[in-house]
N, C-alpha and C positions, 0 to 999 in steps of 0.2 A: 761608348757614347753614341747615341742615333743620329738621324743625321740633321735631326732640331726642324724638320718641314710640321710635324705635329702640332695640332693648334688644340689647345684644353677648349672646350666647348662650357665651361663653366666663364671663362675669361675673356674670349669672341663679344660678348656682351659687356662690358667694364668701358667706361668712357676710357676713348681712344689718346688724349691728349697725355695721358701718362701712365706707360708703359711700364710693366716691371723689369726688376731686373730679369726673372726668367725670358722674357719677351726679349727683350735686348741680346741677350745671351741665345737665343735661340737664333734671332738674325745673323749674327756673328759668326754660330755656329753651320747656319746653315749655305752664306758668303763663304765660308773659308773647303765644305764641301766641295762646293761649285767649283772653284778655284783650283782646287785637288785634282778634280776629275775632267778639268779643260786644261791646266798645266802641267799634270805628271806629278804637282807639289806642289804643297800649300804654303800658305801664310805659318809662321811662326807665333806670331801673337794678334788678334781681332777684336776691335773693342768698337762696340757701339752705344752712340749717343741720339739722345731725341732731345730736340727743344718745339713743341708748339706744335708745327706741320714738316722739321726737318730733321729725319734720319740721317747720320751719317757712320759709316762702316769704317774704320781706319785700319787697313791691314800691313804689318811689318812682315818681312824676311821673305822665303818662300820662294828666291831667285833660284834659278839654275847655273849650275856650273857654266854654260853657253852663255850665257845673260851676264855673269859676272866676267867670264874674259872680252866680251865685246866689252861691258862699261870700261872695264882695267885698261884696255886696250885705246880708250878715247873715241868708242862709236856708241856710246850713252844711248844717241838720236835712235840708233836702230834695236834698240830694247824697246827705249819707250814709244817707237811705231810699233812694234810689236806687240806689246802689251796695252796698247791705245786698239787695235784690230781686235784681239779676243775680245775686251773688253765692249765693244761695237759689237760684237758677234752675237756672246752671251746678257746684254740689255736687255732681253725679254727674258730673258729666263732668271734674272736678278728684281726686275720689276716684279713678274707675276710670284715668285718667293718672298718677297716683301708683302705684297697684296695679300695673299695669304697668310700670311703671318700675323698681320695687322689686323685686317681684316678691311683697311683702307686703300683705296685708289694711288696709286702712284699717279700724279701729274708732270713729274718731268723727274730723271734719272743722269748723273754726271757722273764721270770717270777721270780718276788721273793716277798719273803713278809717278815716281821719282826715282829714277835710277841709282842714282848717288847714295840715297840713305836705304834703298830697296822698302821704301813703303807706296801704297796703294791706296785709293779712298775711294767706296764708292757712294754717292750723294742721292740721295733721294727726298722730292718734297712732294708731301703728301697732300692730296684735296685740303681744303680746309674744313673741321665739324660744323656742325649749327652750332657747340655750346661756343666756337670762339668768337662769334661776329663780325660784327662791320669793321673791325681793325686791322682785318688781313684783307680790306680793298685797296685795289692799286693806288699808290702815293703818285702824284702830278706832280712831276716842280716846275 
């Protein structure tokens, strides 16, 4: 399997707001790459979802032996500083892999991870299109 950065130029052009599953699948696929080759070891399972302008990446397993005896151990904090610093590190290079992909602007990029159940998420909200309009203007209360 390649490493899913490949964009079909038949598909670049298909309104943006819903995604195929190979699109989806290529995200995931190309998230859990990255992951690989900044952690030594990847995610065990990667699923991503789209609703509207927000992708998100949900990555299970992929801990390291180090990482599971710190949490076993009760220093949880110092994985997930850890893996909150990669995750800071590789931000641009998770943005512009999405950007690509999509063919859309990332506007803002979040990270978290949970030690305890060993999953990952990374969030992404994207520009919003013309076809969506005026409903994705900021809300006042």
């Amino acid at each position: 399997m390649g490493t899913g950065m490949g964009v079909d130029p038949t598909t670049r052009d298909a309104p943006p707001q819903e995604p195929s599953g190979r699109l989806l699948a290529e995200v995931s696929n190309a998230i859990v790459v990255i992951y690989k080759d900044c952690y030594g070891k990847g995610p065990t399972k990667a699923r991503t979802t789209f609703d509207e302008d927000m992708l998100v990446c949900v990555l299970e397993g992929g801990f390291q032996a180090s990482e599971r005896t710190l949490r076993d151990a009760g220093r949880s904090e110092v994985v997930t500083e850890n893996r909150e610093a990669f995750q800071e590190v590789l931000r641009e290079r998770f943005i512009s892999t999405v950007e690509e992909l999509t063919g859309r602007k990332v506007r803002a990029a979040l990270s978290g991870v949970d030690p305890e159940t060993e999953v990952s998420a990374e969030i992404f909200l994207l520009e919003p299109t013309a076809e969506l309009g005026d409903e994705h203007e900021p809300v006042h209360a």
